[in-house]
Structures are given as structure tokens and as C-alpha cells.
N, C-alpha and C positions, 0 to 999 in steps of 0.2 A: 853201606854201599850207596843209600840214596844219599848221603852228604857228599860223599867225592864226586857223584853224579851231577849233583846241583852246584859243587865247588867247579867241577871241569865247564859246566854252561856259563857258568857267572867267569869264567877268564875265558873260553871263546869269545863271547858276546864283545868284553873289555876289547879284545885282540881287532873282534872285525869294525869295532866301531869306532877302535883308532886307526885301523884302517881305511875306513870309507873319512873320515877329519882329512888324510892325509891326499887321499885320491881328490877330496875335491872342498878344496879349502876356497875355492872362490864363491861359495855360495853361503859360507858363514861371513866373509871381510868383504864383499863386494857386493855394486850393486848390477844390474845389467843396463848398462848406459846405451845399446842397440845391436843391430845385426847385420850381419854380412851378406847383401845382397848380388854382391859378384869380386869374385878372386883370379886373379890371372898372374901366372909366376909364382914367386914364393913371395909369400903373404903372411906373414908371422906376429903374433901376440906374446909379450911379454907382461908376466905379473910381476908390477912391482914391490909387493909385498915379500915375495919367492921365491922370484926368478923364475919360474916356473913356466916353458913356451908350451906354446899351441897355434897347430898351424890352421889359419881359417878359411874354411872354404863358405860355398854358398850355405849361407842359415846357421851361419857360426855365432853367437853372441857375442859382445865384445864387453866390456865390464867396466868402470871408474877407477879401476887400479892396473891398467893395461899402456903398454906404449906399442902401437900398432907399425910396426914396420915391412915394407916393401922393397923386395931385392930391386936389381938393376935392369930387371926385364919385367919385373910386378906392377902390379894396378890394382886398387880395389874400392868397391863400394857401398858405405856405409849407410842405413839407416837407422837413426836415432830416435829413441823412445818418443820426443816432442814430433815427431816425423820430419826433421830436418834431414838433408842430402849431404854426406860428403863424400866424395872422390877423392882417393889418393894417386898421385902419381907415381912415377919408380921412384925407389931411392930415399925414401919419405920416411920419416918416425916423428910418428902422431902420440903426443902421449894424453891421454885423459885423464884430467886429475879430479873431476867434478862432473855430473851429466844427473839430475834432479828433475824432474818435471812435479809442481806441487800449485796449491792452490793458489797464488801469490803469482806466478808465471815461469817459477821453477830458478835453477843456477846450470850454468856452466861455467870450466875453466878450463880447458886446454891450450898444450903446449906445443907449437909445432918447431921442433927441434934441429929439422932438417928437412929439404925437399921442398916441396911443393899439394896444395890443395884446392881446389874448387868445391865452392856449398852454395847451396840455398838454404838457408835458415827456414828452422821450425817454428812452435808455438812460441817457444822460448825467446824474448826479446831482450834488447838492451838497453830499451829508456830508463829502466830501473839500475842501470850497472852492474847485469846480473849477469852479462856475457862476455866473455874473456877469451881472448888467443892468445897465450903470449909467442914471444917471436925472438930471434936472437936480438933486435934493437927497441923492442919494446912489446907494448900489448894492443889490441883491435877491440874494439867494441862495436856493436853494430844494433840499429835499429831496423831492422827488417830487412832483408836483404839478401844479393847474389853477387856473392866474389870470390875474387881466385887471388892466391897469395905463394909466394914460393921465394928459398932462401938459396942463394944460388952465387958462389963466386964471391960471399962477402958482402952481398949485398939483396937488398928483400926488394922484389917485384910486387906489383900491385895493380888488380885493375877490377873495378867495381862496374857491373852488371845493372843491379839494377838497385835501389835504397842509397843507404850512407853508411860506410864506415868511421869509424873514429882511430886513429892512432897517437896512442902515446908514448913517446919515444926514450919513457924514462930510465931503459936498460941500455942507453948508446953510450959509447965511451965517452965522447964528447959533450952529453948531457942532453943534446938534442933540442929539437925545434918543442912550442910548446903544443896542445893537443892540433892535430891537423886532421878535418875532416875531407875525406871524397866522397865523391858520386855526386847523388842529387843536392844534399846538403852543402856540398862543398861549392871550389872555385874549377876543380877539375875529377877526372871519375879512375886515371891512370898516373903511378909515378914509380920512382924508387924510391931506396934510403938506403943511404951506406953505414957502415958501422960506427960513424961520429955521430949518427943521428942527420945528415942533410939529405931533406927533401929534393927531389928534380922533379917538376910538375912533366908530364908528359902528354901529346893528343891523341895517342894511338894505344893500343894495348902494346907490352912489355916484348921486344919478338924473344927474349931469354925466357917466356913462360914456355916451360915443358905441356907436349899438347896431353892429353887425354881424350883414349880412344872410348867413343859410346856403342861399338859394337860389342857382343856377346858374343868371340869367335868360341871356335870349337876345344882350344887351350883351355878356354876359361872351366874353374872345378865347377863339378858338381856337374849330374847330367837330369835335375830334373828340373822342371818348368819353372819359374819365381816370378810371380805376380809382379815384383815390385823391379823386374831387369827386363828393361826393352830392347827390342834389338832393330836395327837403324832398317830401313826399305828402301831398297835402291831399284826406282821405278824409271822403265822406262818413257821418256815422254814422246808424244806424239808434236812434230814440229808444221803441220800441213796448214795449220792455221795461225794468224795473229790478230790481236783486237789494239787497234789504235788508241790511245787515250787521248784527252781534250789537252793534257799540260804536253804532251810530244806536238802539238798542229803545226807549231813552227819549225819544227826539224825536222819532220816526216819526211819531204824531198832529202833530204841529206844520209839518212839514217837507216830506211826501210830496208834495202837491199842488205845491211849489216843485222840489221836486227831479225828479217827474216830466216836467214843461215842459220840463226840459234845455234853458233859455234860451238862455245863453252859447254853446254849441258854434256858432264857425265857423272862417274859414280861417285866423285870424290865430296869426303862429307866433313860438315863443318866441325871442330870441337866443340863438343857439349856433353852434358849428363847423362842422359836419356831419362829423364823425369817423367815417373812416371803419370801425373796429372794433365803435363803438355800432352803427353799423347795420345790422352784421350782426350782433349779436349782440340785436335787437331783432326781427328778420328772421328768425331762428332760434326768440326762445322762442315756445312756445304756452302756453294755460291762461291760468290768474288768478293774480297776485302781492299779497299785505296785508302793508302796508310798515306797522308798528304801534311801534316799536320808537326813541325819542326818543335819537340818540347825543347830541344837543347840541340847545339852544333858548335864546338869548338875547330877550329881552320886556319890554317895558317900556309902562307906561300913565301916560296924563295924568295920574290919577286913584290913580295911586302903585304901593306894591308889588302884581307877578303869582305868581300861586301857580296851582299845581292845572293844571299843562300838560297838555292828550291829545290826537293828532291819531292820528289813521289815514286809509287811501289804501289801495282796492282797484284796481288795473291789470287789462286785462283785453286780453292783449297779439295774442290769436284778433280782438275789434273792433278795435283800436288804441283802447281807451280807459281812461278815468280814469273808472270807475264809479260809484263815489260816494269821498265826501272828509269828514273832518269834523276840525274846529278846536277846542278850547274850554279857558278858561283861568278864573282869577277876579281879581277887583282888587276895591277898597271900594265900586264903584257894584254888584258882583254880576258875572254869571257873562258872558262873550262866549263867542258859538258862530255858528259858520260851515258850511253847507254847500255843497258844491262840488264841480264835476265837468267832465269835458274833454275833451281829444284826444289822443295819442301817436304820434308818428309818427319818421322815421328819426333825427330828430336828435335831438328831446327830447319837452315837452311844451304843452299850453298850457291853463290851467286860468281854470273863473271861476266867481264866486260867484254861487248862487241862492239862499241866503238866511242871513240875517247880525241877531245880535241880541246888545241888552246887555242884561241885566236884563233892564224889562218894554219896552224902546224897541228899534227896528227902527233895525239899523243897515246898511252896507254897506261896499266894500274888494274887494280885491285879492288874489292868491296866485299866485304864480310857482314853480315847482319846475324840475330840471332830475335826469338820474340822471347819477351819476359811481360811479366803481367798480367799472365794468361798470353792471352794470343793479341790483346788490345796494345802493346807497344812492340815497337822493335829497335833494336840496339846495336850499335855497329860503326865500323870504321872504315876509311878510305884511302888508296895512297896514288896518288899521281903523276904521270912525268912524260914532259915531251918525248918523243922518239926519236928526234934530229938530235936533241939537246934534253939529257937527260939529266942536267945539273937544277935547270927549271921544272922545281917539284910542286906539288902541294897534297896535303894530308890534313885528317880530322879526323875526328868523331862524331857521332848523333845518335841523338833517340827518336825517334818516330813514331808518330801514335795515330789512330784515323778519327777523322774528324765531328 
């Protein structure tokens, strides 16, 4: 009796413990490449070993043998063991083929198959060649860095934040251009490429990039607190006061009665990640910051070559605001000048124009900024256009840093 007794434990045991192999086979063939910091929609994991799905919510693991995908209403946000950032937008399949952190500075290699992405990179760099996106027209490599990339219509968007990417174009049907770098390393920090591999350098970010929301609405799973998910502050500002700056002394008569209405301020907030470091480190400063200091401005006008770039940007991080702002360039019709002013809050910024002119004609436009670098740069585009004659435009880009 005790042998059938020890026969029947020795095939349970076999039974349950090819059962627990089957229930969770990703913990013998994978490795855990990071975690789901926020899910909204349907948000799905695919083992490619499997097939085997799982749907991820907040604190979900995501693994090296996975391709992450997001329905048509989905979002989500990843963090990676090196503690790099990546945001998915709808419609997205991420696949992870490699995610290593080791003494050397670790490997990656992902595939983004479809859809759309924004990161900020981790520990994991790619001086060494050790980081890889590939992409329907080739692969990304990057030294340090903040950019958004997305496959859309046949053709890959692209617009780099802050660092350099590298793209190599050598899955185009065409054969493609040879390595092309943007951002800081490059000639410009925004383009496309279509499926033959040709580059379009662009000044402005992509408008076909899908936005990505950085609030934590109440859709979003999971209902308990996550360190690592911010959720955006929509403050209201107090407008009874303005502080002039010394670079406005010559427009003040023209400008104050616009700039004191502080039209534009309300809730609507800029695309961004909600990283969690910005926010505290946004959360921390106090006083006032003048970001005066052009590291780069690419510009161009209907109306031909721009000369004579100057913007400055007072923050004023005690309100969470954009104080005042001012733009102003020249081209052959004369002088464009902008002023503007906004809101700051945990993730970035959101700016708008109150008053815009070319020459002697009343014009108006746009301004977007965001800070990268900590809080010491800020990064952002422009677009402008008479109001009588709305064919006479001008647009750019710039980085901003204070002095």
C-alpha cells in the first residue's frame, strides 16, 4: 500500500509540475525586459514563443519574447529595466526581440512593426551599436536621446527631441539613402521616408504624428497609485499681474494691452510623456528662469531667406507659468514678431499667441515648446502667417537653453 501511495505522489507531482511548465512558460524562455506603467484601451501581449496573449494592465511585466500591441482606442506606457520611457500610441505593435541591461551597457533590439512610438532612452546607449529599432524601411540607432517615430500610410515620421538618431535605410525597397543622422548630430531634428528609402528633411515636427495623451484618465486599468504614472495639473492662473522684460522694451507700446488679456491660457495641454523625473524636478524648482540663449533655429519663409533670429522665454516655475515670450526674425517683406505666453505644469508646457505681426500687417500662428535636459533646454516649433494674406507664412524650429 505504501508503494501505490508513493507511485500515486510521484504522478501527481509529474501532473502538477507539468502543469505549472504550461501555465507559465515565460519564466523558463524569457527574460523580463520591463513594466506596464499605464494601460488604457485594449492593450495586449503576445508570446512569440506561444502565441500565448495577455492583457496588460498597470504592473504588468512585459518580457523579450513579446510583441505589444494596442487597439484602436489603446495607449500605453512602458518602463524598461535600464529605466528608459516608451509610450505607445493606438494601433501600435511593438515587438521586443532583445531588452539586456549587463555590465558593458547592456543590448537592445526592437521592432516597431506598425503604429507609432515616443521614448526617452535609458542607461542603454548606442555608441557601441547596441540599440536597434528596426522599422518597415530600415533600422534607428541612437545616442542618447528623445524621439517619436511612427509608420503611417506607407511612410515613417520622424522627429527627434532631444540627442541624435541614426537611421539606416537598408530594408527600403529602393535601397535607400546611406546612414542619415537627426537632431543634434544632424543637418535637421524632423523628416520622413517613404518605402524607397527617400529622406524629406522637414522644420517642423511631422502633423501625421499621432498625439499621445499624458493624462491618467479614469478609463485607464488598474486603480491603484504608480509611482512611476503622472498625471498632468491643470492650474489655474492668476492674470492681475505682468512683469515686463528688458528684450520686450521696444514693443511694450505696441504689445501690453495684448499681452495683458492673457487670452490663450487654458486647460489644453501639450503632448508629452509625463516622465516621471521632469516632475519632480519641475516640482522642486522655484523662482523665475530666461531661457534666452538660441543653441539651434532652423526657419524658413515664403518670402525667402530669415535672418536676425531672437526669442526669449521667462518661466516662472512659483505660478507654473510662461510669463511672457517673444519671437522675432526678418525676411524681404520685414520684420515677424510674436508674443506669447502660457502654462507649465508637470509634464511640459502649453503656449499661445497674443499678438503676431509682419511688417505693418497683423499676422497670427502657433508655438509649441516642451523642456528636455532636465528643465535647462527647451525645444519647440513655430508656424506663422499673415491674416490679410495667409499665403505669406514662416515656420521653424528651435532649441532654447538659458544662459
Amino acid at each position: 500500500m505504501n508503494s501505490n501511495l508513493t507511485l500515486l505522489n510521484e504522478k501527481q507531482l509529474c501532473t502538477g509540475a507539468l502543469l505549472l511548465s504550461l501555465l507559465l512558460p515565460l519564466s523558463v524562455s524569457a527574460a523580463q525586459a520591463g513594466k506596464t506603467i499605464m494601460s488604457r484601451g485594449d492593450v495586449v501581449a503576445t508570446d512569440t514563443a506561444t502565441e500565448a496573449l495577455r492583457n496588460l494592465k498597470r504592473r504588468s511585466p512585459v518580457y523579450d519574447v513579446d510583441i505589444v500591441n494596442t487597439g484602436a482606442s489603446g495607449q500605453a506606457q512602458l518602463r524598461m529595466q535600464d529605466g528608459a520611457l516608451i509610450a505607445l500610441k493606438a494601433q501600435t505593435q511593438l515587438k521586443i526581440d532583445e531588452y539586456q541591461q549587463g555590465a558593458e551597457g547592456g543590448s537592445v533590439v526592437m521592432e516597431l512593426i506598425s503604429g507609432g512610438l515616443r521614448t526617452i532612452t535609458g542607461e542603454i546607449k548606442g555608441d557601441k551599436g547596441n540599440y536597434k529599432l528596426k522599422t518597415p524601411v530600415g533600422s534607428i540607432g541612437i545616442r542618447g536621446t528623445h524621439y517619436e517615430v511612427e509608420w503611417k500610410n506607407n511612410e515613417l515620421f520622424l522627429a527627434v527631441w532631444d540627442g541624435t538618431i541614426e537611421l539606416d535605410m537598408s530594408n527600403a525597397t529602393g535601397g535607400g539613402e546611406g546612414p542619415v543622422l537627426l537632431g543634434k548630430g544632424g543637418d535637421f531634428s524632423f523628416a520622413k521616408v517613404n518605402q524607397s528609402g527617400t529622406v524629406t528633411s522637414l522644420l517642423k515636427p511631422p502633423s501625421e504624428l499621432s498625439s499621445i495623451s499624458s493624462t491618467v484618465s479614469q478609463s485607464a486599468q488598474g486603480s491603484e497609485s504608480d509611482e512611476d504614472t503622472v498625471a498632468i495639473s491643470n492650474t489655474e492662473v492668476s492674470t492681475s499681474t505682468q512683469t515686463s522684460l528688458p528684450f520686450l522694451a521696444g514693443n511694450v507700446s505696441q504689445i501690453v494691452r495684448d499681452v495683458s488679456q492673457n487670452e490663450f491660457i487654458n486647460e489644453q495641454e501639450l503632448d508629452s510623456l509625463g516622465v516621471k523625473p521632469l516632475s519632480e524636478l519641475i516640482a522642486e524648482r522655484s523662482g523665475s528662469a530666461a531661457y534666452s540663449v538660441l543653441d539651434r533655429i532652423d526657419a524658413i519663409s515664403s518670402l525667402g531667406a530669415v535672418s536676425s533670429v531672437n526669442m526669449q522665454m521667462s518661466v516662472n516655475f512659483d505660478r507654473g507659468t510662461v510669463e511672457q515670450g517673444a519671437l522675432s526674425f526678418q525676411d524681404s517683406g520685414g520684420e515677424w514678431f510674436a508674443a506669447f505666453n502660457g502654462l507649465i505644469n508637470q509634464e511640459g508646457m502649453t503656449l499661445g499667441v497674443n499678438f503676431a505681426s509682419h511688417g505693418q500687417n497683423l499676422a497670427t500662428g502657433t508655438i509649441q515648446s516642451q523642456f528636455t535636459n532636465g528643465l535647462d533646454r527647451l525645444t519647440g516649433s513655430f508656424n506663422l502667417q499673415e491674416v490679410e494674406n495667409p499665403s505669406v507664412v514662416a515656420q521653424g524650429a528651435f532649441i532654447l537653453s538659458q544662459p
